[in-house]
N, C-alpha and C positions, 0 to 999 in steps of 0.2 A: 311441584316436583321438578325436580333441574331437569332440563334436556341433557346434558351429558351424563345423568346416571341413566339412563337409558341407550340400551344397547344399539348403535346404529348399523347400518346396512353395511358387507363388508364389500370390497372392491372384488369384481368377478374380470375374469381372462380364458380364454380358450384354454384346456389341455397344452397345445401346441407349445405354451408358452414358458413351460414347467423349468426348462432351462435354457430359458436368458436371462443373461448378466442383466443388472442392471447397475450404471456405472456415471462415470463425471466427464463429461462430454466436454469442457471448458480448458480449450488449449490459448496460448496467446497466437497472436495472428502472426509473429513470426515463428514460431515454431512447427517445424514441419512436421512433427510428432506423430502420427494419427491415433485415434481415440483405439481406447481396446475394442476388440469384437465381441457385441453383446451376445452372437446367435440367431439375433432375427432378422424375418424378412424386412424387406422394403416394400414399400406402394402397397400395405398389405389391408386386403376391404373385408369388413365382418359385418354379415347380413342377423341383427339377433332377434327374438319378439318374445314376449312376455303376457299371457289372458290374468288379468285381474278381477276377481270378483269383489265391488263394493260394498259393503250395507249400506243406506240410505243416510248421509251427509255429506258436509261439502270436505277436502281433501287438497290435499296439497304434494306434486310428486316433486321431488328433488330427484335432478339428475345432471349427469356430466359423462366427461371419456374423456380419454389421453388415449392419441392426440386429440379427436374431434369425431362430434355427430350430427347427424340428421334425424330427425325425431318427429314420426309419426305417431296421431292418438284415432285408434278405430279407421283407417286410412284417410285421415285426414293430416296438413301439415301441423305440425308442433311448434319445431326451432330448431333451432341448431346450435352449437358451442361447444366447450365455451371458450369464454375470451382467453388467450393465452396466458401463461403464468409460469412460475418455478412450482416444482410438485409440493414446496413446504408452506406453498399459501395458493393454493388451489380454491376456484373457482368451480361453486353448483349455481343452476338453473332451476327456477321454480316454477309449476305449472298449475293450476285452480285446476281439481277435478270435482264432477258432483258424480255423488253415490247411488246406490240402488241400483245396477248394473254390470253387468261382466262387460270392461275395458282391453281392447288388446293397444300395446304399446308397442311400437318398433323404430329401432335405430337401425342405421346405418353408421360402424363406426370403422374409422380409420388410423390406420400406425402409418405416416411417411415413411421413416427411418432416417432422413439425410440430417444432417448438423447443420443447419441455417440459420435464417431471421426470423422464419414463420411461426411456428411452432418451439415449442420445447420438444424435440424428437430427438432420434437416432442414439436416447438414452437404457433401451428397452422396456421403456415403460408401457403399457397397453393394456388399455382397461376399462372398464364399467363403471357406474356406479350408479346407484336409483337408491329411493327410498320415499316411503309414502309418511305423509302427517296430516293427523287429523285437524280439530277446527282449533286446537289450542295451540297448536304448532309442537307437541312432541311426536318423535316417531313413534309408526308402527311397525309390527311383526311385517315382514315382506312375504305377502301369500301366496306368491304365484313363482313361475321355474321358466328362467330365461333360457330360449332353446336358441341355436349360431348355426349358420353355416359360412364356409369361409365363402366368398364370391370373386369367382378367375374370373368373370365380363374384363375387366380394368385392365390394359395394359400398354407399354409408353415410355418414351426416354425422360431424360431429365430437361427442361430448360431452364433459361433464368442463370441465376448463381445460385444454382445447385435451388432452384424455388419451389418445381412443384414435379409432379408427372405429368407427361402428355395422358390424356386419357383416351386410347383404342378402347372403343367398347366393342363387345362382342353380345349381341338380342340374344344368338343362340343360349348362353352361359346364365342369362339373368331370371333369374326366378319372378317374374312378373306378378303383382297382386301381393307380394309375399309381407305387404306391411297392411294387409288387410283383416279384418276379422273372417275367419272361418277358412283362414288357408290352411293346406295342410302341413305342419311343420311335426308331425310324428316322426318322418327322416332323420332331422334333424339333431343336433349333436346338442351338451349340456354346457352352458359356460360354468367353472370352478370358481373358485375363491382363489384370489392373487394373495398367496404366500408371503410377496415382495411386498404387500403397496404400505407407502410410508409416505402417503400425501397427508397433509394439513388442510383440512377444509374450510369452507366458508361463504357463505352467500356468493353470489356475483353483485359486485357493486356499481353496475353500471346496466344499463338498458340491454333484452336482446334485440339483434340486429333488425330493421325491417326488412321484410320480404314481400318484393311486391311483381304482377306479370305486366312484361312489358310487349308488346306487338309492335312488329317494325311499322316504321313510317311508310314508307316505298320498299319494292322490291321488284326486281327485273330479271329477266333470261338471260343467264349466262350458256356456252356452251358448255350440254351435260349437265344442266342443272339450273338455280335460281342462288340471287346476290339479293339480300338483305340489307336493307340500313334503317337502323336504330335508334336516327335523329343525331345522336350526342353519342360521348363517352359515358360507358358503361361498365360496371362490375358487377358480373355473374356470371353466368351458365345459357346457353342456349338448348332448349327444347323443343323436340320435333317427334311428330307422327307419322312415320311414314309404312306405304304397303308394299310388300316385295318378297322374293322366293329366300330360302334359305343360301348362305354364302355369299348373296350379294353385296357386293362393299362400296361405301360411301366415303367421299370425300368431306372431312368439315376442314373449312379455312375461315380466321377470322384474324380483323387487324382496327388498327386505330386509325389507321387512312388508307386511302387508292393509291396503287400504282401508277406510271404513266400512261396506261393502256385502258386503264377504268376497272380493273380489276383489284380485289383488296391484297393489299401487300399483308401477305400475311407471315412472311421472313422480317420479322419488325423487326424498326430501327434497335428498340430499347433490348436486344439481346434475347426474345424470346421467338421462338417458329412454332406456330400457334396453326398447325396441320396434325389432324387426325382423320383414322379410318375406323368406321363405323359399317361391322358385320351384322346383316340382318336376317332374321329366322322368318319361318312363311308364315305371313298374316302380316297383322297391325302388331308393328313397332313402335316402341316408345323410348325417346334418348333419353339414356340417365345419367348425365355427366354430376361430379361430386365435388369436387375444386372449382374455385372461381379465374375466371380471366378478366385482362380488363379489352374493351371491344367497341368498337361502334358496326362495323363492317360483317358480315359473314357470307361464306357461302357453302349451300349445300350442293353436291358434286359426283355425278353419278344417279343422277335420275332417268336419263337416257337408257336403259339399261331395260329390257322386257319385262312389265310387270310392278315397274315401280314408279310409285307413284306418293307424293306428297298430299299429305292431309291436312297437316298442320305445323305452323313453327311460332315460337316466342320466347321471350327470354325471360327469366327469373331474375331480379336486380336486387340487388343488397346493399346496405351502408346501415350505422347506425342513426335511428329517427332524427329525423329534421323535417320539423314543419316548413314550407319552404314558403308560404306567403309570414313567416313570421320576420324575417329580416329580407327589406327589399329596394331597390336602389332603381329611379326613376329618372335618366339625365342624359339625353341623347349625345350633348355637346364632346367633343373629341372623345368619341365612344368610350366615354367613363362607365354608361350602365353597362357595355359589353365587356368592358374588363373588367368589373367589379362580376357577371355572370359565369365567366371564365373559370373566376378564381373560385366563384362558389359552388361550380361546378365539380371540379377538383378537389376541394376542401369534405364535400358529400363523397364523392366515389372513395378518396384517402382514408375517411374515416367510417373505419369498420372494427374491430373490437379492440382497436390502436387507431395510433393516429400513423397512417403506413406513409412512410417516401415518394412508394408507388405501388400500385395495388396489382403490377404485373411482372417487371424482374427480381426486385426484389422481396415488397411484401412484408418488411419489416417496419420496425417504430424506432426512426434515430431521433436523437434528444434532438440536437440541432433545427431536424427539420420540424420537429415538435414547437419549439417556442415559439413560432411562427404559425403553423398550422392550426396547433391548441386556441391559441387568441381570437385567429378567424374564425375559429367553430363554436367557441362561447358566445362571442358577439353574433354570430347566424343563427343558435339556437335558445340564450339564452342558462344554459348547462353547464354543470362544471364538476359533473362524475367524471367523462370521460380524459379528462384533464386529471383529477384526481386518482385515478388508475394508474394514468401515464406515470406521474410522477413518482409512486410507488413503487410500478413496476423497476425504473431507474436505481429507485432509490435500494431495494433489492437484489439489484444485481452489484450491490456491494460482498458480496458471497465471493465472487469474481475475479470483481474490480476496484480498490478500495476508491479509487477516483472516478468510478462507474465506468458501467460501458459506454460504449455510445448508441448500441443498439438492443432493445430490451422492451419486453423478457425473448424469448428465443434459445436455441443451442448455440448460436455463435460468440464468439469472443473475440470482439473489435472494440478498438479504444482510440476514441478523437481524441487530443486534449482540451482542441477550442469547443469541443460539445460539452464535454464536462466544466469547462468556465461560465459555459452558459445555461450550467443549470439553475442559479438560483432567480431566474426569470421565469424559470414555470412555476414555483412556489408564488411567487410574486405578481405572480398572473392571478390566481386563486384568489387571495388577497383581494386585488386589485378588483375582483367580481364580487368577494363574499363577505368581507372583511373579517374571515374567519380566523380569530390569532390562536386557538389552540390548535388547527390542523398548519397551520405555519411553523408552530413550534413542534411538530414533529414531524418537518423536513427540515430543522434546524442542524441535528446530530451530521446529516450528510453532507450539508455544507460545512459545515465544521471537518468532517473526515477527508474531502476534497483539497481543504486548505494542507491537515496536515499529510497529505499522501503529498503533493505537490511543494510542500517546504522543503523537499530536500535537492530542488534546481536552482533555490536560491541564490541570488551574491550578495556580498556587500552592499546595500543601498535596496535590496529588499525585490532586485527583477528578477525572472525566473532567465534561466540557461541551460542546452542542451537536454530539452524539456522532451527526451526519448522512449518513452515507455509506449506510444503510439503514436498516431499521425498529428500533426502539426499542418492541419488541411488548410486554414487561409483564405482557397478556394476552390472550386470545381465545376467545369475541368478545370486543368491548368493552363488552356490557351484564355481563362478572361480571370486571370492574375495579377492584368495589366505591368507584366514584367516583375514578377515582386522579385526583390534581387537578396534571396537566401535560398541555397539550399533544401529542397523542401521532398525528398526521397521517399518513399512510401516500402515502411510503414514506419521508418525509424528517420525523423529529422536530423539535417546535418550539422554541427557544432556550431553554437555561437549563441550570442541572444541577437533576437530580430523581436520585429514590432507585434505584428498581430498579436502574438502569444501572451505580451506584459500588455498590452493594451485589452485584452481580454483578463488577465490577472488582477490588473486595477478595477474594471468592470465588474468582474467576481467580489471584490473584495469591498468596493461601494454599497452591491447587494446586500454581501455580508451583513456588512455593518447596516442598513437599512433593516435589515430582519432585524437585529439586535435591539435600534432602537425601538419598534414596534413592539417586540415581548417584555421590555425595560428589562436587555439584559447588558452589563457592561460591555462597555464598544468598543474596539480592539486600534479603532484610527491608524491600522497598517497602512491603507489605502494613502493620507496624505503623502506620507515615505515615499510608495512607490510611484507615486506621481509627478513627486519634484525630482524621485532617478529617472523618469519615463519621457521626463521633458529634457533633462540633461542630457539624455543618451541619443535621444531621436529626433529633437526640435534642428531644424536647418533655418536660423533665421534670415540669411537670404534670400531662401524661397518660400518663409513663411509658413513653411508644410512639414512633415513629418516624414523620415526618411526610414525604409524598410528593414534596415540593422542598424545595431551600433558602428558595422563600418562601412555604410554605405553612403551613395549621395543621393544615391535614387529616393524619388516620393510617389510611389503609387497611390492609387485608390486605395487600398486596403490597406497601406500603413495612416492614412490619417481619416477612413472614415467609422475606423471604433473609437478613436480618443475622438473624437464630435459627436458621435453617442452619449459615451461616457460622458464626455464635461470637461475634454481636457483640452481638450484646442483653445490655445490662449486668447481672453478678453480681445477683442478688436481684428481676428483674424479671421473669420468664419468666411470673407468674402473671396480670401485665397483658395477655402476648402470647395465654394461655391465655384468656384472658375476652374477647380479641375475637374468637378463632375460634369461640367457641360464642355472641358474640350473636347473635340471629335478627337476620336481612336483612343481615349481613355476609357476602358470600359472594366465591367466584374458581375459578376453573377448574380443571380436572384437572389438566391439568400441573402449575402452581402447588401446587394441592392435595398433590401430593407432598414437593414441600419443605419443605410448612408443617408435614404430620405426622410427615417426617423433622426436622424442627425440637423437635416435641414429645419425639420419644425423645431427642434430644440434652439439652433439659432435665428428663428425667428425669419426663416427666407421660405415663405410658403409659396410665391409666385412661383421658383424654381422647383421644389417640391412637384405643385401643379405640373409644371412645364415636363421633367422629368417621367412625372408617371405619363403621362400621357406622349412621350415622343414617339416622331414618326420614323425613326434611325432601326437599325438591325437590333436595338440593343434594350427595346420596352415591350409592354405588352401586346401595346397596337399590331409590333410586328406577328406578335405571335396568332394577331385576329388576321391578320392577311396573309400569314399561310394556313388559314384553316382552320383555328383552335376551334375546341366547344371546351379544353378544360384545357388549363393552362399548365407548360411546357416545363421541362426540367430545364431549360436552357430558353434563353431568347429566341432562335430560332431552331429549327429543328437540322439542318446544318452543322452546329455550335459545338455539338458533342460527336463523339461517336456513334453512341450507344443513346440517343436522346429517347429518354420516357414522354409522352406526348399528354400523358397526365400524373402530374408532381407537384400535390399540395406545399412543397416548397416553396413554391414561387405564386400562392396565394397572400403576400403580406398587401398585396394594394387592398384589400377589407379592412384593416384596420387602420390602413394609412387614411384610407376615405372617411371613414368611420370617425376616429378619433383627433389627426392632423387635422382636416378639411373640415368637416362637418362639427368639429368641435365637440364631442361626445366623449370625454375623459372620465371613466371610473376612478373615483375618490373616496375612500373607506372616511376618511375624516371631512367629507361635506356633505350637508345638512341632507343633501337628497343621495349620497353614495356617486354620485358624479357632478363633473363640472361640466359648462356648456361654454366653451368660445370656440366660436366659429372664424377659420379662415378659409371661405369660399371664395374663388374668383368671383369679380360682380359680372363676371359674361354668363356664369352662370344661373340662367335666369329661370330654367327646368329642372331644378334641383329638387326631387325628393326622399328622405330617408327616411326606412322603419327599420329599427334592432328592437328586441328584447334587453329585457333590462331590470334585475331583479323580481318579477311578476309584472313588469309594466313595458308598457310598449311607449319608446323615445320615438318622436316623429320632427323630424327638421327638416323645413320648407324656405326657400330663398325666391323672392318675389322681388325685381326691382332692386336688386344687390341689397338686401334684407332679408337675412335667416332668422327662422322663427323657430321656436321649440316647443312640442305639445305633447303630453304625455297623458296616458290612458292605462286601464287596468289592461293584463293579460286574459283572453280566453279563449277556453279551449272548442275546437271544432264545434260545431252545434251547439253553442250556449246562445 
């Protein structure tokens, strides 16, 4: 029997909900427009729970919400989700239940409302959904009646860009125990069947998140209260027990560093003021925060106060699984193993059911910082669902964007163009791990759509120009642009052709054609065209370098460290591109920074590679280990930016730079073991050793007496 002639579970919503809109939230970023009014609240929390009686076998519940839950089974924890999505390819969560037993289930589910990164919100979507299968996997009849209550505890302004709610909680307002068996939920109101819902379902095809408790390392007296620290950077929720009369108010503060004083800055740099107050009813309170932060520091604030008194605190930590003895990096020498710890420190917190920017102002998944971040989480865990989500997602938000977003899935509608040139690097990343050619050929269509949304900046000789449908970023900020000399206004670039953008178009368009010839599909060889206009227009052969427009003389870092990427920096000149990465006060950002050192191993100068990652200037990792890091910075130093995120799997590419430049560990779909091994280690380093996953096997490279070795071993799991 099919499972689709079989009637599935329908999407349930509060009463409440009966009239809101529900609507297309997808404005362009310069359009001041605002979305129609759906009707509904914001920051809005639904407490629901459901008694299930089984008969005696094993089971399976499907479940999900728009926007998101927490999901208790008999008051124990569940899960949470699901991973964000557009509602026409929606995401359920599967849980193993056994039979012979009355089950109660409880969520906690939530509607933001704001138009962001995080979610797909603010479209009045808000809902339920469950369904139970037996041991064959079709559904059954739903035999139990999901009772709500709406829950006022939550309330709080907005920080971030527009990212999340502060969350006041209020003890008195929370129904405690209420995800337990045997509460009384007779009160209780009935959720309906959503009229509206017009999702698309389907498995979740990626792992749910780990949850796991953490207990601070040290904590000390502050005045009115106690300072927690965490060890590292962290994404979750902090938890506390504390006892006290009714009205008494608590202070929480928590930050990703100290102030000058020793107390946690919790008005962070990156744009978020991460203070709330927390009302407590008489007795034993327990904090129930719902959103995540990102944190190393907290404090609790208001314990001086008669009566009150701290029991307990810890923090609940989230990311998606990573075994973390599975890829591991042994090498004291110019703290490589600390910046390779940094990054993968960063790369776990970033990735949680995306691959996020930053898991605290903003909270979303841009492509850009995807093809970078994605690479270092394959190679740290071996995995390449979460990858393949990503790209999906992207590929998706062609709904949108015919040249995609840049930021996806979510409500916002923002458009890089050098993100979009760089998408055929996360398909090719895939590849590059699986050598999977039918899921390559179906991110083919999108690069193909890419090209032809973008053939109409075209000139003569094949460069793009006045490339304004979004931003034309380059770099960011714009103080490590290293002066690029065009026009670069946000959100709409200013007239002319400049370098980055054809030198990304050629890059695109190499990919291109690489996918092409991998599926044996005819090759388009636009790429040589605009390479011999790319050289004509921007080669300065005086200076040997590549100059930031067609009418410029300037040669920054960024106009010549994507054509050294690429393969375009002419035969016998690599040493000019070499001498402008190491003059002093030449400098560019992280992201960038990766291509420029993948540029170096391409020309074969791995001593500077070496040299490079590891300087001791304002302008590498190291710096970011001597002001502080535990996960590594959106910017060089925390200084650099405004608004610096102080954890931004962006600037995680030295994993793969280590990995596969240094250590010599190149994934190869067409050699004999799926990778190649040349190794370019310094011979200083003489404590060199590396473990990655690696199709089910574990690669090990050990350098003994300037000789690196390579050994490889099956994969297992915990306890075998």
């Amino acid at each position: 029997m099919d499972s689709a002639a079989v009637q599935r579970s329908p999407w349930l919503t509060v009463p409440e909900w009966a009239g809101v809109r529900q609507i297309n939230v997808f404005r362009r970023e310069q359009d001041d427009t605002p979305p129609p009014d759906t009707g509904a609240p914001e920051n809005f929390h639904v407490l629901a729970r459901c008694a299930l009686t089984l008969p005696p076998g094993t089971y399976t519940l499907r479940i999900t919400a728009d926007d998101y839950y927490h999901g208790w089974l008999d008051g124990a924890w569940l899960g949470q989700g699901p991973a964000p999505a557009y509602h026409d390819r929606y995401s359920f969560q599967q849980y193993p239940l056994a039979g012979g037993r009355t089950v109660t289930i409880a969520v906690h589910l939530y509607y933001q409302g704001l138009v962001n990164r995080v979610w797909n919100s603010g479209d009045g979507r808000f809902g339920l959904w469950a369904e139970l299968a037996g041991a064959d996997g079709l559904p059954l009849p739903w035999a139990g009646e999901w009772r709500y209550q709406v829950c006022r505890a939550y309330s709080g302004g907005v920080i971030g860009y527009d990212t999340q709610f502060l969350e006041d909680f209020d003890s008195r307002l929370f129904p405690e125990g209420w995800e337990r068996p045997g509460f009384d939920d007779s009160g209780w109101g009935r959720l309906v069947p959503a009229a509206w819902a017009d999702y698309k379902l389907s498995p979740q095809p990626t792992a749910n998140l780990w949850r796991g408790r953490v207990d601070p390392v040290s904590s000390r007296p502050v005045p009115g209260g106690v300072q927690l620290d965490f060890g590292r950077e962290r994404v979750g929720s902090l938890h506390a027990a504390v006892r006290g009369l009714a009205g008494q108010a608590l202070t929480l503060r928590f930050g990703e560093e100290m102030d000058g004083e020793g107390r946690v800055r919790y008005d962070m740099r990156c744009n978020c003021r991460y203070e709330e107050r927390w009302t407590l009813a008489d007795g034993v309170n327990i904090l129930h925060p719902f959103d995540y932060k990102a944190f190393r520091y907290a404090e609790i604030l208001g314990l001086d106060q008669p009566g009150a008194e701290l029991l307990e605190r810890w923090a609940w930590e989230r990311h998606y699984p990573m075994d973390d003895e599975r890829c591991t990096l042994s090498c004291p020498q110019d703290e490589l193993e600390d910046i390779f710890q940094i990054c993968k420190n960063a790369v776990r917190c970033g990735s949680q059911e995306s691959y996020l920017d930053c898991p605290s102002r903003e909270k979303g998944q841009y492509l850009g910082d995807a093809v970078i971040t994605a690479r270092a989480q394959v190679w740290l865990t071996g995995d390449t669902a979460l990858l393949r989500k990503c790209i999906r997602d992207f590929m998706a938000s062609t709904v949108a964007a015919p040249s995609l977003l840049a930021v996806a899935p979510g409500s916002l509608m923002q458009e890089i163009a050098d993100f979009s040139l760089l998408f055929p690097l996360l398909p090719l990343t895939d590849y590059d791990f699986t050598g999977d050619r039918e899921f390559l050929s179906e991110c083919y269509p999108a690069v193909e759509g890419i090209e032809k949304y973008l053939a109409r900046y075209k000139m003569s000789g094949g460069l793009l120009a006045n490339v304004s449908h979004g931003w034309n970023l380059v770099d960011w900020p714009e103080n490590l642009r290293d002066g690029y000399d065009f026009p670069l206004t946000r959100p709409v670039v200013g007239t002319g052709c400049h370098n980055v953008i054809n030198a990304l178009w050629y890059g695109f368009l190499t990919r291109k054609e690489r996918m092409e010839a991998i599926l044996g599909l005819p090759r388009t060889e636009e790429s040589r065209q605009v390479g011999e206009a790319f050289t004509a227009a921007f080669w300065r052969p005086g200076r040997r370098l590549f100059a930031d427009s067609a009418d410029s003389a300037h040669c920054s870092l960024h106009a010549n460290l994507y054509p050294a990427f690429f393969g375009l920096t002419p035969a016998g000149h690599g040493d000019a591109f070499q001498q402008l990465l190491l003059t002093p006060g030449r400098v560019c950002g992280v992201l960038p920074m990766y291509f420029a050192l993948r540029a170096l191993g391409r020309l074969g100068k791995y001593d500077t590679l070496y040299r490079l990652l590891t300087r001791k200037d304002a302008y590498g990792w190291r710096n970011m280990l001597a002001e502080g890091a535990t996960t590594c910075f959106e910017a060089w130093g925390k200084d650099q930016k405004w608004n610096t995120s102080l954890c931004h799997p962006w600037a995680g590419g030295a994993i793969p730079l280590i990995i596969e430049e240094l250590a010599g560990l190149r994934p190869d779909p067409d050699a004999p073991e799926g990778f190649r091994f040349d190794p370019h280690l310094p011979d200083k380093l003489n404590r060199f050793t590396l473990q990655t996953p690696f199709r089910g096997r574990l690669l090990r490279v050990e350098q003994k007496n300037g000789q690196a070795a390579l050994s490889v071993r099956p994969v297992h799991k915990k306890g075998e």
